[in-house]
N, C-alpha and C positions, 0 to 999 in steps of 0.2 A: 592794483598793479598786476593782474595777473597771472603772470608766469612766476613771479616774483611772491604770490603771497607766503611761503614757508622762509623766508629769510632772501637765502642766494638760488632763483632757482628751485631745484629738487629737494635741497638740501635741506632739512629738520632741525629746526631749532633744540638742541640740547642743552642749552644753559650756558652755552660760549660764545665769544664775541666773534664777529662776522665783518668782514668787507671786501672791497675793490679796490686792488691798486690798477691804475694805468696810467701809462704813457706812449707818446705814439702805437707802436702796432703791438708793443708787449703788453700783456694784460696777468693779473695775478689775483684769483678770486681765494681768499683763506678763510677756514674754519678754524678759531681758536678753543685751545680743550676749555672747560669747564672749573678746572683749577687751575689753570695760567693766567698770569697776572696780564692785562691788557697790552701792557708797556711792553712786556716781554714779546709777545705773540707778534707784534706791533714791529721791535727792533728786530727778531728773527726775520720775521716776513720783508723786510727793506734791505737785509742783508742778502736773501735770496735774489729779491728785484733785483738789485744793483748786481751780482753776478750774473745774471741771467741778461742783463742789457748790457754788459760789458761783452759777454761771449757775442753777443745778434752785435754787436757794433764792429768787434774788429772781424767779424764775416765776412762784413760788406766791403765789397772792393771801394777804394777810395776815390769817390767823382773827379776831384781835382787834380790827382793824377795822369800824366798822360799814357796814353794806350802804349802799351808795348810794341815794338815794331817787330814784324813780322822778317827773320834772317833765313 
Protein backbone atom coordinates (compact mmCIF):
# COMPACT_ATOMS: atom_id res chain seq x y z
CA UNK A 1 0.00 0.00 0.00
CA UNK A 2 2.32 2.58 -0.38
CA UNK A 3 1.62 5.69 0.99
CA UNK A 4 0.01 3.84 3.55
CA UNK A 5 2.87 1.62 4.74
CA UNK A 6 3.44 3.36 8.57
CA UNK A 7 -0.10 3.04 9.50
CA UNK A 8 -2.19 6.36 8.43
CA UNK A 9 -0.13 7.83 5.90
CA UNK A 10 2.95 9.67 7.64
CA UNK A 11 1.89 8.79 10.64
CA UNK A 12 4.29 6.11 12.95
CA UNK A 13 3.14 3.49 14.58
CA UNK A 14 3.57 3.89 18.41
CA UNK A 15 1.72 1.36 19.98
CA UNK A 16 -1.99 3.00 19.62
CA UNK A 17 -4.84 2.28 17.79
CA UNK A 18 -5.39 3.91 14.38
CA UNK A 19 -8.39 4.56 11.83
CA UNK A 20 -10.81 6.31 9.51
CA UNK A 21 -13.92 7.45 9.95
CA UNK A 22 -15.91 8.78 7.02
CA UNK A 23 -18.99 9.94 5.70
CA UNK A 24 -19.90 11.81 2.66
CA UNK A 25 -17.36 14.80 2.40
CA UNK A 26 -16.48 14.69 6.26
CA UNK A 27 -13.49 12.67 6.83
CA UNK A 28 -11.82 11.99 10.48
CA UNK A 29 -8.28 10.20 10.44
CA UNK A 30 -7.43 9.42 14.52
CA UNK A 31 -4.35 8.28 16.36
CA UNK A 32 -5.25 6.75 19.70
CA UNK A 33 -2.54 7.18 22.62
CA UNK A 34 -0.90 3.99 23.58
CA UNK A 35 -2.67 3.66 27.03
CA UNK A 36 -6.28 4.42 25.94
CA UNK A 37 -8.54 1.95 25.96
CA UNK A 38 -9.71 1.27 22.23
CA UNK A 39 -13.55 1.84 23.21
CA UNK A 40 -12.61 5.03 24.74
CA UNK A 41 -10.44 6.57 21.63
CA UNK A 42 -13.32 4.92 19.51
CA UNK A 43 -16.44 6.86 21.59
CA UNK A 44 -14.37 10.24 21.89
CA UNK A 45 -13.60 10.13 18.17
CA UNK A 46 -17.67 9.50 17.19
CA UNK A 47 -18.42 12.23 19.55
CA UNK A 48 -16.17 14.60 17.70
CA UNK A 49 -17.64 13.16 14.03
CA UNK A 50 -21.07 13.74 15.14
CA UNK A 51 -20.36 17.41 16.08
CA UNK A 52 -18.42 18.17 13.43
CA UNK A 53 -21.26 16.84 10.90
CA UNK A 54 -23.83 18.54 12.81
CA UNK A 55 -21.89 21.98 12.48
CA UNK A 56 -21.07 21.12 7.97
CA UNK A 57 -25.05 20.26 8.04
CA UNK A 58 -26.80 23.12 9.48
CA UNK A 59 -24.18 25.32 7.18
CA UNK A 60 -25.61 24.27 4.27
CA UNK A 61 -28.48 26.24 3.08
CA UNK A 62 -31.59 23.99 2.88
CA UNK A 63 -32.34 22.73 -1.04
CA UNK A 64 -35.78 22.37 -0.29
CA UNK A 65 -36.42 25.72 0.73
CA UNK A 66 -37.53 28.13 -1.60
CA UNK A 67 -35.30 31.10 -2.54
CA UNK A 68 -35.88 34.11 -0.90
CA UNK A 69 -37.51 36.77 -2.84
CA UNK A 70 -35.61 39.67 -3.76
CA UNK A 71 -37.85 43.17 -2.02
Amino acid sequence: MGGMRNGMGGMRNRGGSAFVIRSGDTRLAVRCDAQETMRACVDAALTLFDRVQARATAAKPDASAPPAANQ
